[in-house]
MDAnalysis code that builds the backbone (N, CA, C; Angstrom):
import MDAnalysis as mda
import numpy as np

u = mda.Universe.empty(600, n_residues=200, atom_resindex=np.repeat(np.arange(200), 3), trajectory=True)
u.add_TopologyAttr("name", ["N", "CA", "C"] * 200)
u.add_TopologyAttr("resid", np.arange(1, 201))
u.add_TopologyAttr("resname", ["UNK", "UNK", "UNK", "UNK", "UNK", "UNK", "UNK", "UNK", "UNK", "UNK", "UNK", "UNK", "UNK", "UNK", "UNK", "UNK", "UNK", "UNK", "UNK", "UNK", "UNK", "UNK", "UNK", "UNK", "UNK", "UNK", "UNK", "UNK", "UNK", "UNK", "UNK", "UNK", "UNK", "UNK", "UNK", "UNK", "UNK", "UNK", "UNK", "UNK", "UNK", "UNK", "UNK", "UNK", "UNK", "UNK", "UNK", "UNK", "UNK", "UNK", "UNK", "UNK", "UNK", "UNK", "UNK", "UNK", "UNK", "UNK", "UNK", "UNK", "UNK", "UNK", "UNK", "UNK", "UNK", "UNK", "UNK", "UNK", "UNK", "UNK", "UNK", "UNK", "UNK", "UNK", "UNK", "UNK", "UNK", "UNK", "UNK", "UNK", "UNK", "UNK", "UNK", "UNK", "UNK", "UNK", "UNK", "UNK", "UNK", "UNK", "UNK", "UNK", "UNK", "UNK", "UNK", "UNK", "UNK", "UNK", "UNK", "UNK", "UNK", "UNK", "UNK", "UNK", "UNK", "UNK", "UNK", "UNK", "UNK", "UNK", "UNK", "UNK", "UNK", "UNK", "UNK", "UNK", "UNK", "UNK", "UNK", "UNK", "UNK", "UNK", "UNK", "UNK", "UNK", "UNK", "UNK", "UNK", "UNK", "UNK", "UNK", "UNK", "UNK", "UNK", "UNK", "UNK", "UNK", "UNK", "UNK", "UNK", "UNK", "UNK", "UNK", "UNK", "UNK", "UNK", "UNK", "UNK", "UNK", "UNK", "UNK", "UNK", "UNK", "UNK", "UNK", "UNK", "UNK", "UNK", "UNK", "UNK", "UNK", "UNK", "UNK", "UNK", "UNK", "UNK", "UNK", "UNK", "UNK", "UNK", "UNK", "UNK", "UNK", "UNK", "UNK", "UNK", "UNK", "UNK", "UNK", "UNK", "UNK", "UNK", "UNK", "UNK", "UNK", "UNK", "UNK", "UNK", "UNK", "UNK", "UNK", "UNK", "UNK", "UNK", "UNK", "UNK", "UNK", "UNK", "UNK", "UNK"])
u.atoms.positions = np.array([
    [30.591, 88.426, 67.589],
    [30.885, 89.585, 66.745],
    [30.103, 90.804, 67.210],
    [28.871, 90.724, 67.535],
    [27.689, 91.766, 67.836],
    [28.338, 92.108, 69.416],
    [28.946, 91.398, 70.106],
    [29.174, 91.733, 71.154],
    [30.790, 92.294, 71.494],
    [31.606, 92.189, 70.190],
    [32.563, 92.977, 70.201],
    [32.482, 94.387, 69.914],
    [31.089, 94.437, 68.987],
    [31.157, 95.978, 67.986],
    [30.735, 97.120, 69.221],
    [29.944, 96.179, 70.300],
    [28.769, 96.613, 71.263],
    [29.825, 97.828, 72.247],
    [31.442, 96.636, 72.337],
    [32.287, 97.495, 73.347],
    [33.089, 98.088, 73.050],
    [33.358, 98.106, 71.721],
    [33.791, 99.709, 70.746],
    [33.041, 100.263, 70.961],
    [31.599, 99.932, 70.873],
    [31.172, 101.538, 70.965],
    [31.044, 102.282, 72.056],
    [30.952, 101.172, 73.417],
    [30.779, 102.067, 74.423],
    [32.467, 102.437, 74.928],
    [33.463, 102.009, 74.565],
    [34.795, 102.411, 74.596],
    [35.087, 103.682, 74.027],
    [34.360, 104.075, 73.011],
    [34.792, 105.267, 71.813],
    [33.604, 106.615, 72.884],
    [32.497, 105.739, 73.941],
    [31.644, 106.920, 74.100],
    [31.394, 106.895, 75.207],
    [32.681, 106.793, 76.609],
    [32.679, 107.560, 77.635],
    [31.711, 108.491, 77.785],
    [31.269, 107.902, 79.064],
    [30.374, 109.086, 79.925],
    [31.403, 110.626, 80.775],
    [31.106, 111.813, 80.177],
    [31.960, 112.913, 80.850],
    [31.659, 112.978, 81.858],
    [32.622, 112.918, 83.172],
    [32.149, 113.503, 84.447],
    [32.617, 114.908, 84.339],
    [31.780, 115.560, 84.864],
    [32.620, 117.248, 85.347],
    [32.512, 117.257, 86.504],
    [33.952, 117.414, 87.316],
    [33.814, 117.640, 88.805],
    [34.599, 118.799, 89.349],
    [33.312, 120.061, 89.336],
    [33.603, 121.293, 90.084],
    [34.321, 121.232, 91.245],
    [34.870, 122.128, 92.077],
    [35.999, 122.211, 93.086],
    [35.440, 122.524, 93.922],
    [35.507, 123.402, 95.223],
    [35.159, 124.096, 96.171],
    [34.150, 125.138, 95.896],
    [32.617, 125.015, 96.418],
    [31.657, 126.633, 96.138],
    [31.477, 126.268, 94.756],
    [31.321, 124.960, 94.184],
    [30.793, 124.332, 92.831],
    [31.357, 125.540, 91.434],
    [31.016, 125.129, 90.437],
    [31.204, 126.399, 89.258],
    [30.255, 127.137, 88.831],
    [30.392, 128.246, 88.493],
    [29.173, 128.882, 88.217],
    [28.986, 129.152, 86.661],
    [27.837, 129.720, 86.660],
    [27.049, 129.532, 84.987],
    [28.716, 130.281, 83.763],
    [29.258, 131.656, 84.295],
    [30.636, 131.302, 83.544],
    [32.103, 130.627, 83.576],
    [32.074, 129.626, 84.448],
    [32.692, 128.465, 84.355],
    [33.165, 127.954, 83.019],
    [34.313, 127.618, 82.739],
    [33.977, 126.332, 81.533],
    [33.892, 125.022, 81.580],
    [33.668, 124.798, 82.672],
    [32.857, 123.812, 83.078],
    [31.587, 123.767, 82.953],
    [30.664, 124.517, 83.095],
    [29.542, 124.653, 82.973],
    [29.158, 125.110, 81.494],
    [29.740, 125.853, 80.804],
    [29.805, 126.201, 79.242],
    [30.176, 124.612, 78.741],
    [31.037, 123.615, 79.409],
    [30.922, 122.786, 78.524],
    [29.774, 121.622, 78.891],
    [29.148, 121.933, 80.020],
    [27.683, 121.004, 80.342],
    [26.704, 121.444, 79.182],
    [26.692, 122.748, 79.002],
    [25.675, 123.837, 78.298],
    [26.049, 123.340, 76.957],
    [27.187, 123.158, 76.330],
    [27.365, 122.984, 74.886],
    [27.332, 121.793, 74.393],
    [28.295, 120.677, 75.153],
    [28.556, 119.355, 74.911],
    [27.825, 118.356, 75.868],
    [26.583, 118.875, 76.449],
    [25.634, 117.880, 77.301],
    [26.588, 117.276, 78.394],
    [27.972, 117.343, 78.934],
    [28.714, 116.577, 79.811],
    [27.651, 116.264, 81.366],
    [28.100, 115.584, 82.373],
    [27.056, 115.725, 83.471],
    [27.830, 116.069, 84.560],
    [27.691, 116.582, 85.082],
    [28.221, 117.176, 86.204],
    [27.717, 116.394, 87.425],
    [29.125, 116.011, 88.682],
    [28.760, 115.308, 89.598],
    [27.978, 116.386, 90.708],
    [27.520, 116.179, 91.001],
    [26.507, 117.232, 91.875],
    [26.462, 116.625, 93.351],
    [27.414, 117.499, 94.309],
    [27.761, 117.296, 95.672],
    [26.725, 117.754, 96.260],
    [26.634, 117.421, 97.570],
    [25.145, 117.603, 98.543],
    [25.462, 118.825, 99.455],
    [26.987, 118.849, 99.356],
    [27.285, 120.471, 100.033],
    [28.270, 120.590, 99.355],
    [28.402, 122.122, 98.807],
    [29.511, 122.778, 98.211],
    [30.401, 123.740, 98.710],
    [29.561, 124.027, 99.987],
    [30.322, 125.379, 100.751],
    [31.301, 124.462, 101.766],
    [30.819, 123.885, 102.312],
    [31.648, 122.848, 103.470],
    [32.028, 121.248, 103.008],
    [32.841, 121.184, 101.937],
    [32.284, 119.945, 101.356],
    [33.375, 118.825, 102.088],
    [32.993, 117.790, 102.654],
    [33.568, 116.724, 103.315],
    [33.952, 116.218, 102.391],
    [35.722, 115.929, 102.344],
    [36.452, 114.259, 101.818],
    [35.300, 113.436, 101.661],
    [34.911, 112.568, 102.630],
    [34.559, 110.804, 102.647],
    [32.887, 111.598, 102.084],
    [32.378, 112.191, 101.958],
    [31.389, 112.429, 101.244],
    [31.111, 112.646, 99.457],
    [32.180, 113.367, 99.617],
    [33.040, 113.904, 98.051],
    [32.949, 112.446, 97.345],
    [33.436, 111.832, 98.233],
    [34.321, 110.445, 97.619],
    [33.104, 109.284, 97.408],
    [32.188, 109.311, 98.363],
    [31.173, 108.488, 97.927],
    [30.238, 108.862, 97.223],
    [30.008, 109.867, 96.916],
    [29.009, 110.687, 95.542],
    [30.043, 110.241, 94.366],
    [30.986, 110.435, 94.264],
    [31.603, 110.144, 92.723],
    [31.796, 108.459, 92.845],
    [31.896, 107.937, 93.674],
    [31.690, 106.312, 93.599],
    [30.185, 105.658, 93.201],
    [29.419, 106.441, 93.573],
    [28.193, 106.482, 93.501],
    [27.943, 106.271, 92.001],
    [28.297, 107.616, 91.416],
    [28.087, 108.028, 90.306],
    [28.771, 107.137, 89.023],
    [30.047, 106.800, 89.160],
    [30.733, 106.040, 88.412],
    [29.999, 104.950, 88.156],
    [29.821, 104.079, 89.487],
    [29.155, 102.955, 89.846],
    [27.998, 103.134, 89.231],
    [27.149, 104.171, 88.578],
    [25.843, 103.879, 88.506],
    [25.660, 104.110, 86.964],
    [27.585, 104.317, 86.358],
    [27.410, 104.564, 84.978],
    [27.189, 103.778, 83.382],
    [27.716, 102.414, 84.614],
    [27.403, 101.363, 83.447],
    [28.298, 101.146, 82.548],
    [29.318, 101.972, 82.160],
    [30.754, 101.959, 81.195],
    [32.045, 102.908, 81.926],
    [32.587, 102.838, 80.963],
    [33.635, 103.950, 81.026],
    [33.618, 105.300, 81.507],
    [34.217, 105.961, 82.187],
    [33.779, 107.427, 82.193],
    [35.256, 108.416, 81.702],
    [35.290, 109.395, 81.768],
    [36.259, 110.336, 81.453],
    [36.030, 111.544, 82.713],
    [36.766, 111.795, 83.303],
    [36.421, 112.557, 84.286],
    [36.874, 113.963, 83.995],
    [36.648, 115.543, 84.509],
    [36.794, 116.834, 83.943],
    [37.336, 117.328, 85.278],
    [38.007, 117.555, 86.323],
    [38.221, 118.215, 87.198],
    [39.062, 119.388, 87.221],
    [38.266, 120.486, 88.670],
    [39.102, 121.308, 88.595],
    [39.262, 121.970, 90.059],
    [40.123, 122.516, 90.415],
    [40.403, 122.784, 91.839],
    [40.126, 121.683, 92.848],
    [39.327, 121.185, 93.688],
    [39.576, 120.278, 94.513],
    [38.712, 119.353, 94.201],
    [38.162, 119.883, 92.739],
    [38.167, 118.179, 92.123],
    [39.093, 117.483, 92.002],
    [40.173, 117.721, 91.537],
    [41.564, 117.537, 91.078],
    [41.968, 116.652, 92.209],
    [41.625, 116.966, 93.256],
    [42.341, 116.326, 94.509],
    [41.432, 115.343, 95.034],
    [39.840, 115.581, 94.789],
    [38.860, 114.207, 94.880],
    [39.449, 113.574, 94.039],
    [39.717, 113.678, 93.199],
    [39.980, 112.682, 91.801],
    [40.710, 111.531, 92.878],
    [42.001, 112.149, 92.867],
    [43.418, 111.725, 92.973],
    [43.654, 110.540, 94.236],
    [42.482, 111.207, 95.594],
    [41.797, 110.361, 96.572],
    [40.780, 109.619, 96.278],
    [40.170, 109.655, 95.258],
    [39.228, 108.515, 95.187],
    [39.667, 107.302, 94.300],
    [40.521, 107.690, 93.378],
    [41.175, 106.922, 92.855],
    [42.398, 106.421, 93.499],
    [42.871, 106.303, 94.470],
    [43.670, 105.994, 95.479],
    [43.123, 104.788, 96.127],
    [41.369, 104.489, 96.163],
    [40.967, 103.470, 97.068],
    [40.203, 103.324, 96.917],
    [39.701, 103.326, 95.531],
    [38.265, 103.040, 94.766],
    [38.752, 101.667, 93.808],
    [37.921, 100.453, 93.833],
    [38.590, 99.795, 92.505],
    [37.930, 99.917, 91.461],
    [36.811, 101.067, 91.464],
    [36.153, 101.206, 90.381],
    [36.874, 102.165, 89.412],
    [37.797, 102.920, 89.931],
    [38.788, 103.972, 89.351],
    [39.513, 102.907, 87.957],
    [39.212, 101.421, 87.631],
    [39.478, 101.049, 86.729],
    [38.383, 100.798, 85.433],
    [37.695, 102.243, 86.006],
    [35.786, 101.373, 84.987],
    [36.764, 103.539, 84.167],
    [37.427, 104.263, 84.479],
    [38.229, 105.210, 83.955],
    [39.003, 105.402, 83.208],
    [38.426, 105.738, 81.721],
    [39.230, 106.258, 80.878],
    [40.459, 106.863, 81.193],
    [40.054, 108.295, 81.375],
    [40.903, 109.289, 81.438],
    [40.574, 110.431, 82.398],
    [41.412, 111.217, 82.512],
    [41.257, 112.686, 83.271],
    [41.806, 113.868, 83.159],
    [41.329, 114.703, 82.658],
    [41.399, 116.639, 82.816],
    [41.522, 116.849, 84.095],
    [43.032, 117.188, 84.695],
    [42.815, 117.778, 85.681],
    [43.539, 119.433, 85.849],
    [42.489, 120.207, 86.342],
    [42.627, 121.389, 86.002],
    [42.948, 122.717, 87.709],
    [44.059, 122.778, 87.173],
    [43.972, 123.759, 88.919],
    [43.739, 123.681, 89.871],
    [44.784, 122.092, 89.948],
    [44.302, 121.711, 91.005],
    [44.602, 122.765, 92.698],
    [43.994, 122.102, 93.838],
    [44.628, 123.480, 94.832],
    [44.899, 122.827, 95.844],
    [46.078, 123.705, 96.380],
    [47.152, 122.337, 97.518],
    [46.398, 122.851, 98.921],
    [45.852, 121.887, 99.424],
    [45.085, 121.480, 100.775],
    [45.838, 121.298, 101.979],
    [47.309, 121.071, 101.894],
    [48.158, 120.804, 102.425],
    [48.906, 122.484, 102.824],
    [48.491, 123.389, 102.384],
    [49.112, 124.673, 102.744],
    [47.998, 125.276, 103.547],
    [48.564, 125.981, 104.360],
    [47.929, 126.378, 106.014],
    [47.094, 126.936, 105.832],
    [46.477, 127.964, 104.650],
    [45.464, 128.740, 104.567],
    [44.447, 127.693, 104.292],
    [44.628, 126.808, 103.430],
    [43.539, 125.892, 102.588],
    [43.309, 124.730, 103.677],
    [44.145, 124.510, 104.481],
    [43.939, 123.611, 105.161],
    [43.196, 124.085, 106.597],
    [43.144, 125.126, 106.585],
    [41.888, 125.249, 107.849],
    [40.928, 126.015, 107.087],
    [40.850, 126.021, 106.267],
    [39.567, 126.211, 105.697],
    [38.724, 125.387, 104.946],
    [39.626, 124.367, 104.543],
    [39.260, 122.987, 104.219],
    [39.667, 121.866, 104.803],
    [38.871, 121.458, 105.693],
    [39.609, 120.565, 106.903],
    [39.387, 119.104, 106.626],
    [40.128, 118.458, 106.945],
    [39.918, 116.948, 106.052],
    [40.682, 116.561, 104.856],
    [40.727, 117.577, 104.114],
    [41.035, 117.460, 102.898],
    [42.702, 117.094, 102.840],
    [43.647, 116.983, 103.716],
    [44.804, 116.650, 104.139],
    [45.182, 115.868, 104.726],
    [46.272, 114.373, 104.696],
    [47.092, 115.258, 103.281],
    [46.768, 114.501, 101.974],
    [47.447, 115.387, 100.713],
    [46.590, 114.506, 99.258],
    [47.332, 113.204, 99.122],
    [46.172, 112.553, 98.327],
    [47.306, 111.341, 97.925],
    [48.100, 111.233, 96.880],
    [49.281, 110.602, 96.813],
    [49.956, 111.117, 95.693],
    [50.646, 109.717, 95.069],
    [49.658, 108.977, 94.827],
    [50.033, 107.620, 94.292],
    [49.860, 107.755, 92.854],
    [50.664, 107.315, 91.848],
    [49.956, 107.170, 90.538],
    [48.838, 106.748, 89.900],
    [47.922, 107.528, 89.101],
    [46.885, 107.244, 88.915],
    [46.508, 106.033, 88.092],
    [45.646, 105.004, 88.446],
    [45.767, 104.310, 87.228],
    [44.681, 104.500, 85.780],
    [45.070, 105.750, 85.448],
    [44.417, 106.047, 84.408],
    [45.302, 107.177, 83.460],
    [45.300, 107.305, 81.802],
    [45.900, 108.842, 81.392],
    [45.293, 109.803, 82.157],
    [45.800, 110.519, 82.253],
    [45.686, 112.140, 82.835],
    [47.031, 113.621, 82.332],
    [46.034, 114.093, 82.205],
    [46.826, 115.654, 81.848],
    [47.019, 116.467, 83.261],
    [47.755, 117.222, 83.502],
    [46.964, 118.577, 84.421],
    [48.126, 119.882, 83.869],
    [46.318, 120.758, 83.944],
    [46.914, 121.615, 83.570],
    [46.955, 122.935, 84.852],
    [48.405, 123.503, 84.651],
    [48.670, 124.120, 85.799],
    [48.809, 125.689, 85.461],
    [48.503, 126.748, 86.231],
    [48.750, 128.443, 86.317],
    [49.641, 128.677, 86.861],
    [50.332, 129.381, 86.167],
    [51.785, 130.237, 86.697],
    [51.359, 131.118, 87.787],
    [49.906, 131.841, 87.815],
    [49.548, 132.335, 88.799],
    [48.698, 132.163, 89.626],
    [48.529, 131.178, 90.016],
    [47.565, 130.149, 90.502],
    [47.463, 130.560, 92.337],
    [46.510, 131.326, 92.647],
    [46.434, 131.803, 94.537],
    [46.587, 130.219, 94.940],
    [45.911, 129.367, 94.576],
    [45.975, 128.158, 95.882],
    [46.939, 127.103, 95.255],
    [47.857, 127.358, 94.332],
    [49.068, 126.091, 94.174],
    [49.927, 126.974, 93.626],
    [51.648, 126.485, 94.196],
    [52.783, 127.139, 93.323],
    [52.596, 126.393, 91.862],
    [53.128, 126.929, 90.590],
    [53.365, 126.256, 89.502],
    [54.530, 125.063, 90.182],
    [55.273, 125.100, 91.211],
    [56.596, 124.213, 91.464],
    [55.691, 122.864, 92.257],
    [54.714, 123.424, 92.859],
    [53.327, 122.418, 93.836],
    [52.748, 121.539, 92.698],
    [52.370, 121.973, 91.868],
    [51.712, 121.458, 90.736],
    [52.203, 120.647, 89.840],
    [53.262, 121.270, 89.792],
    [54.393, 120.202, 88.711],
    [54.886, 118.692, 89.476],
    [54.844, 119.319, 90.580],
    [54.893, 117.800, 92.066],
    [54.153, 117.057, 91.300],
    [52.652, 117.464, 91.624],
    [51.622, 116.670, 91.582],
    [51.297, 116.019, 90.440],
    [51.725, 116.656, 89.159],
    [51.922, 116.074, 88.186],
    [52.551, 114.877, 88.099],
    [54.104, 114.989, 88.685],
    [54.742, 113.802, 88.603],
    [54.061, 112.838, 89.489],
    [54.208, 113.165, 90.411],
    [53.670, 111.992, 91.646],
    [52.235, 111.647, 90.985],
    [51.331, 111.756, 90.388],
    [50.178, 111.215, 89.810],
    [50.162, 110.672, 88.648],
    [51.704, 110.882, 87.838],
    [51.996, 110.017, 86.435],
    [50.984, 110.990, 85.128],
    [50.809, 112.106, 85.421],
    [49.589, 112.954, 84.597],
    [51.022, 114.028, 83.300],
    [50.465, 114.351, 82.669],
    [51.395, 115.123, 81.947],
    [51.226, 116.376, 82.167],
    [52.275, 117.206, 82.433],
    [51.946, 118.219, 82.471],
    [51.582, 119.105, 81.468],
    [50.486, 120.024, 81.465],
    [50.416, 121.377, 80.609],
    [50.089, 122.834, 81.480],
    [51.419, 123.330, 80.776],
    [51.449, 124.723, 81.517],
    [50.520, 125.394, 80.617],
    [49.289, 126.058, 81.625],
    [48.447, 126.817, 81.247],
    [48.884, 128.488, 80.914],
    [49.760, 128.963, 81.230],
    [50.410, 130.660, 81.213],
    [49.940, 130.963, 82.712],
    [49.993, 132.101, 83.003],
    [49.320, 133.225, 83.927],
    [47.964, 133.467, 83.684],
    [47.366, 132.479, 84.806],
    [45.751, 132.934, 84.327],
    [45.426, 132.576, 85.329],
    [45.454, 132.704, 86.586],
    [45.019, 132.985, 87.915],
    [44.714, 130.850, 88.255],
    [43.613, 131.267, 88.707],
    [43.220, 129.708, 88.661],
    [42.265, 128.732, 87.509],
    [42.279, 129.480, 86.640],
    [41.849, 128.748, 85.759],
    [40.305, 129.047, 85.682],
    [39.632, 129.772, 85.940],
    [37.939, 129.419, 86.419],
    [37.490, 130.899, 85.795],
    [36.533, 131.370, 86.179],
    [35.330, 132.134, 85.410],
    [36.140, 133.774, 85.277],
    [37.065, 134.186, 86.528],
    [37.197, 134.815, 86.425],
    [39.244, 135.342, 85.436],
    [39.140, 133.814, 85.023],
    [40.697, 133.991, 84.033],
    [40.419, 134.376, 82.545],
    [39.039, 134.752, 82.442],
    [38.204, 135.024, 80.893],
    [38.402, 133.887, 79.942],
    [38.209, 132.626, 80.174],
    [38.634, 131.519, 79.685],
    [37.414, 131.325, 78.340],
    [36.318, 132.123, 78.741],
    [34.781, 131.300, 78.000],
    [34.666, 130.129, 77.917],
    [34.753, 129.507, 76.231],
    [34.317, 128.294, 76.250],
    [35.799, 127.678, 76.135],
    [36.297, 127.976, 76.569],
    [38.068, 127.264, 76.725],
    [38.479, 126.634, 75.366],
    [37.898, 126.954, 74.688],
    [38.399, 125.576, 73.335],
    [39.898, 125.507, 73.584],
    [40.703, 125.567, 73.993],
    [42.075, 124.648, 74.380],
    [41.870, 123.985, 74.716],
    [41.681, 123.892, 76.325],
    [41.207, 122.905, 77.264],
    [40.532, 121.513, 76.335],
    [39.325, 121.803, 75.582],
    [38.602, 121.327, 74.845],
    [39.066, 120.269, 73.818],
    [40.230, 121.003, 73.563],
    [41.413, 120.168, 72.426],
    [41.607, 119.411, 73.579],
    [42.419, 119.898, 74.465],
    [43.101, 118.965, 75.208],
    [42.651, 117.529, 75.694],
    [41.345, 117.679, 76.415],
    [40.670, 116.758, 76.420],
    [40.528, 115.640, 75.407],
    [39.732, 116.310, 74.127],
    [39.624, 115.145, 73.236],
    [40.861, 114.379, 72.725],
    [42.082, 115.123, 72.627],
    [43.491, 114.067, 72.580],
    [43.712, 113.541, 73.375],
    [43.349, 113.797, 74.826],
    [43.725, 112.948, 75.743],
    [42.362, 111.504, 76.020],
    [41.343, 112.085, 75.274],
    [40.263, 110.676, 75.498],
    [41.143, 109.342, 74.808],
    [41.435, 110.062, 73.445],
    [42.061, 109.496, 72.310],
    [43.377, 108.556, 72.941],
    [44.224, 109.055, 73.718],
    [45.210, 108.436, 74.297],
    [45.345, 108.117, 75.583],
    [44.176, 108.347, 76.007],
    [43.556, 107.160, 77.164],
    [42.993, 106.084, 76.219],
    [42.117, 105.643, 75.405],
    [42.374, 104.497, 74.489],
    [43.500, 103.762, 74.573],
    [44.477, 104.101, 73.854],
    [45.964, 103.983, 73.777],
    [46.122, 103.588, 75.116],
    [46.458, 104.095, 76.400],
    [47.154, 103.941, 77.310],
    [46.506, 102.980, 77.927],
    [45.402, 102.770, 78.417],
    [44.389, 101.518, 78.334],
    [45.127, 100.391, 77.861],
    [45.312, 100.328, 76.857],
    [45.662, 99.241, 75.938],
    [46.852, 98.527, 76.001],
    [47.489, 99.673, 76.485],
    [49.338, 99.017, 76.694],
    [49.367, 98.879, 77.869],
    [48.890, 98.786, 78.897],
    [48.640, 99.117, 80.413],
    [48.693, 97.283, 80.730],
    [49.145, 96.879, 81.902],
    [49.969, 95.683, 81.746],
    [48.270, 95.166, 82.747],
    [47.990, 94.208, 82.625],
    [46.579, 93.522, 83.540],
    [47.133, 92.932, 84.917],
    [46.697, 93.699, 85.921],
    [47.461, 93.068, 87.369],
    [46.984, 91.621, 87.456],
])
């Protein structure tokens, strides 16, 4: 009995990952407003300006691995796309609630891809976890038509964000309380989806 109540509770209290994109987030981020408000932890890469795939990928394996439960992950820009690759060939990607994925940015288009080298091409297997993403109509590094791809091909739901560039410090987002909603319904139905999710 004591050891059923033990994994409700750590089921109901996911560890937040926040995983900044390219050149990390800065203090007006809402990413970082939500480290600052709601204690979340942020995965903290060893380079942010030049940041390597297979490095990316073993810091958040790292991190998962060292969490002891569940996590809920927060991504945005080429977090979005670590996510999507690490969960592609991680089997710890099943110790995962859920995922916020936020703006994300296509690596696969010629500008991003020589400036981010490695990072191509994404993977686009279904995730095995709930996931949202939410996408910008005016988004510099993904079409809304790129995004809606990625949506499907990752099994994530889509939410159209409006016209708000990429989503980040400079779309005047503050403390995003949408986003914020969004999340906590989607912890809620990662529960749920968990649950009906068939055991390989």
């Amino acid at each position: 009995m004591h050891a059923q109540a033990a994994i409700k509770i750590i089921v109901k209290n996911p560890r937040i990952l926040i995983l900044p994109g390219w050149q990390n987030s800065g203090p007006d981020h809402w990413q970082s407003r939500w480290e600052l408000l709601h204690g979340h932890q942020r995965l903290e890469q060893h380079d942010w300006q030049r940041p390597l795939r297979g490095d990316w990928s073993a810091r958040l394996q790292e991190v998962v691995l060292d969490s002891g439960g569940p996590v809920v992950l927060v991504a945005h820009g080429l977090g979005c796309i670590l996510t999507a690759w690490w969960a592609a060939h991680s089997p710890l990607a099943s110790r995962v609630q859920a995922a916020l994925l936020v703006a994300p940015c296509d690596t696969e288009r010629e500008a991003l891809r020589q400036r981010l080298p490695g990072w191509a091409p994404l993977a686009v297997q279904p995730l095995p976890f709930a996931a949202q993403l939410v996408g910008s109509q005016s988004d510099p590094y993904c079409t809304p038509e790129r995004t809606q791809a990625l949506a499907a091909a990752w099994g994530a739901q889509y939410v159209d964000g409006g016209a708000r560039g990429h989503l980040n410090a400079e779309s005047g987002l503050g403390d995003w309380p949408e986003g914020l909603a969004l999340l906590h319904t989607l912890m809620k139905d990662g529960c749920t989806w968990r649950a009906k999710t068939p055991k390989a």
